[in-house]
C-alpha positions as CSV (number, residue, x, y, z in Angstrom):
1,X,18.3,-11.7,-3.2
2,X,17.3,-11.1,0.5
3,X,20.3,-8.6,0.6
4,X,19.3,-6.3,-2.4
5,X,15.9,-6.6,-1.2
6,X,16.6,-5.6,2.5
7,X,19.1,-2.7,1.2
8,X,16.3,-1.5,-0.9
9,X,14.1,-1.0,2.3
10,X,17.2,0.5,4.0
11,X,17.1,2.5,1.0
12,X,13.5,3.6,1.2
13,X,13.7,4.4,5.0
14,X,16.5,6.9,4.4
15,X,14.8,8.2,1.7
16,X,16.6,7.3,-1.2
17,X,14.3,6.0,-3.5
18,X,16.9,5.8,-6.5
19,X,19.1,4.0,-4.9
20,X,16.3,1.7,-3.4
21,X,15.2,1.2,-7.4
22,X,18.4,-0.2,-8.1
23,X,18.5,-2.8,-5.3
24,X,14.7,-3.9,-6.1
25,X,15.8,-4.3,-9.6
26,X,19.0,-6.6,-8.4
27,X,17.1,-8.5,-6.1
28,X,13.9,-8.9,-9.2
29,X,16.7,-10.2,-11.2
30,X,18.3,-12.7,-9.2
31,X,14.8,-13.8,-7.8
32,X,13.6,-14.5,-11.6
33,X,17.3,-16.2,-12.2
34,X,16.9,-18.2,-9.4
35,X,13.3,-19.1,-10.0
36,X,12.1,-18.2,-6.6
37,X,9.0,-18.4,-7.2
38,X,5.2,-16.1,-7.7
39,X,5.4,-15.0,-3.6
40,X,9.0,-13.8,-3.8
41,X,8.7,-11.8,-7.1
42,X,5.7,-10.3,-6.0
43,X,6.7,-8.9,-2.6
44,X,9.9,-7.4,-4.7
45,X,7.6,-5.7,-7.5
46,X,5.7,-5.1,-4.5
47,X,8.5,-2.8,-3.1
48,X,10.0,-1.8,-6.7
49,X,6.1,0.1,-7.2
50,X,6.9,1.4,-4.2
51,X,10.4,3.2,-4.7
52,X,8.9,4.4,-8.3
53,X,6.0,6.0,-6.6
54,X,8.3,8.0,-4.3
55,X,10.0,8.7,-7.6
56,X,7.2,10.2,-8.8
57,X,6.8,7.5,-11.5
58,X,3.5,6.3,-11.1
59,X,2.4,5.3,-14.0
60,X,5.5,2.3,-13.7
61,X,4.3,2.0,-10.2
62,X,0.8,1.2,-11.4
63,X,2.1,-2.0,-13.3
64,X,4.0,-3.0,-10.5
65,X,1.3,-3.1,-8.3
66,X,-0.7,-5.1,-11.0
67,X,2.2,-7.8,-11.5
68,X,2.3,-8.1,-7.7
69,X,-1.4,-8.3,-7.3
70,X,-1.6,-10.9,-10.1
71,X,1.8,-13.1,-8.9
72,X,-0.4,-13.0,-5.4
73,X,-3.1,-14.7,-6.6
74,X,-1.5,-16.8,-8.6
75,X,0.6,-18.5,-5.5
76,X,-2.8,-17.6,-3.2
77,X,-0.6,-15.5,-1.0
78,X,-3.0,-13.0,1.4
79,X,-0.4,-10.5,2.7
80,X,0.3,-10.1,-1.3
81,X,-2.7,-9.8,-2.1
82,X,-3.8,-7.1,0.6
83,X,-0.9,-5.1,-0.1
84,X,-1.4,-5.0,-4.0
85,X,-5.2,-3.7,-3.7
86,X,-4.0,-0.8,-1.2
87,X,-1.0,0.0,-2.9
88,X,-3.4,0.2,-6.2
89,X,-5.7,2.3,-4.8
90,X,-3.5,4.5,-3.2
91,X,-1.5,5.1,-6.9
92,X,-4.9,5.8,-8.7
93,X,-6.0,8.2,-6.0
94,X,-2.3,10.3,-6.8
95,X,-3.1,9.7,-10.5
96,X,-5.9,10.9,-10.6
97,X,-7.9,8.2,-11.3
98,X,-10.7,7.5,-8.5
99,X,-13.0,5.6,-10.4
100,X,-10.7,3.1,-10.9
101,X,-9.4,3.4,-6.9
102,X,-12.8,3.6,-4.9
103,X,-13.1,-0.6,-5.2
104,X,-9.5,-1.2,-4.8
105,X,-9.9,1.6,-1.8
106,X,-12.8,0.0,-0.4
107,X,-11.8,-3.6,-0.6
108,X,-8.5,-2.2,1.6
109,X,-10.9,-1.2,4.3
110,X,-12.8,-4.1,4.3
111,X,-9.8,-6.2,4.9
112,X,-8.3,-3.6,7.6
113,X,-11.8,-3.7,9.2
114,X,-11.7,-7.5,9.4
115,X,-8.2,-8.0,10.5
116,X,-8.5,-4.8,13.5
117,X,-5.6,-3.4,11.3
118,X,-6.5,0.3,13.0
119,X,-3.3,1.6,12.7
120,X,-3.6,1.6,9.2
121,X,-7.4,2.5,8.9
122,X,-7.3,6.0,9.4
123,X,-5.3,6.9,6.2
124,X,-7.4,4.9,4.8
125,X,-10.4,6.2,5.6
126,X,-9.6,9.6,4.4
127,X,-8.1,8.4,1.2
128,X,-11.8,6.9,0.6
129,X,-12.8,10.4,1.7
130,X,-10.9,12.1,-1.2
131,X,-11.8,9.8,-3.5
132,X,-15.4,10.1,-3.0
133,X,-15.4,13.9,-2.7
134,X,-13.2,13.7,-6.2
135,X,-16.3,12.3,-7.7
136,X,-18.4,14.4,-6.2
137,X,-20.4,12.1,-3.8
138,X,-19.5,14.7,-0.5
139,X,-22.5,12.7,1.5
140,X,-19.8,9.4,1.1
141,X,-16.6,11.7,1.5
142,X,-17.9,13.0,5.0
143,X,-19.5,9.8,6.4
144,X,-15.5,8.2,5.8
145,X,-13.9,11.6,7.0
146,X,-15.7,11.1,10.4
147,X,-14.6,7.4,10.5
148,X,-11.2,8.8,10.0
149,X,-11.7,11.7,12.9
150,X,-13.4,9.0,15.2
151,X,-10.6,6.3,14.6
152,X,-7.3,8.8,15.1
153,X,-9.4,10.0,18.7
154,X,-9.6,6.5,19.3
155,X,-6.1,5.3,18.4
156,X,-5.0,8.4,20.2
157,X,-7.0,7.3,23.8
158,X,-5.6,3.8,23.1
159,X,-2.0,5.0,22.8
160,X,-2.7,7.5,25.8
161,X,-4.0,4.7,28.4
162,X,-1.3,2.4,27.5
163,X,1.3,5.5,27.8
164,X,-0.1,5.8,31.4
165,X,-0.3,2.5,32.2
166,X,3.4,2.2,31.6
């Protein structure tokens, strides 16, 4: 299972989603035969939502990224968890849907916010930016565009001091 699962990743980083599918779909298979458990499927589903997004299939990507978010709770598994809600709000932002993204969105900030996760807050700012202009609230959109513009400057000074400090 591990090997269909980590050839699926290979997959993804060389930017073969189709092939990636069909390794997530192995490794989902012998997970379920194998009984594995709520943790293992949902990391797999996890990265199965992701190779169909890539695909351009996000309607199946959406349901992934429900089964995952639901296998996470059910085994009370946090990095699951996190990574469903973001993943959820990032494939109803491309769908279109931002009603339905803008809590999944802002829960993902919260989270990255609590755990210092700033190299992931940036995008995550400015996805909450779109959303929010989508709906037409452009006071929200720019008060997270700036967040996004003041943490890239201040990722950028971090990376700079420790590049000089090297």
């Amino acid at each position: 299972t591990y090997a269909f699962r980590y050839a699926g990743d290979a997959s993804i980083a060389m930017s073969n989603p189709t092939q990636a599918l069909e390794y997530y779909n192995q490794a989902l298979e012998l997970t379920r035969s194998l009984d594995l458990g709520p943790t293992s499927v949902a990391d797999i589903i996890n990265s199965r939502g992701n190779a169909l997004k890539r695909l351009g299939r996000h309607a199946e990507a959406l349901e992934d990224y429900k089964v995952c978010l639901a296998n996470s709770e059910k085994a009370n598994y946090p990095g699951g968890i996190s990574t469903a809600i973001a993943n959820l709000g990032e494939i109803n932002l491309l769908m279109g849907n931002y009603a339905a993204a803008l809590p999944y969105q802002l829960k993902t900030i919260e989270l990255q916010e609590q755990a210092k996760d700033l190299g992931n807050l940036t995008e995550n700012y400015g996805h909450a930016s779109t959303i929010y202009e989508r709906l037409g609230d452009y006071k929200m959109a720019l008060l997270y565009q700036k967040k996004a513009r003041m943490m890239r400057d201040s990722t950028a000074s971090i990376q700079s001091d420790v590049a000089m400090s090297e």
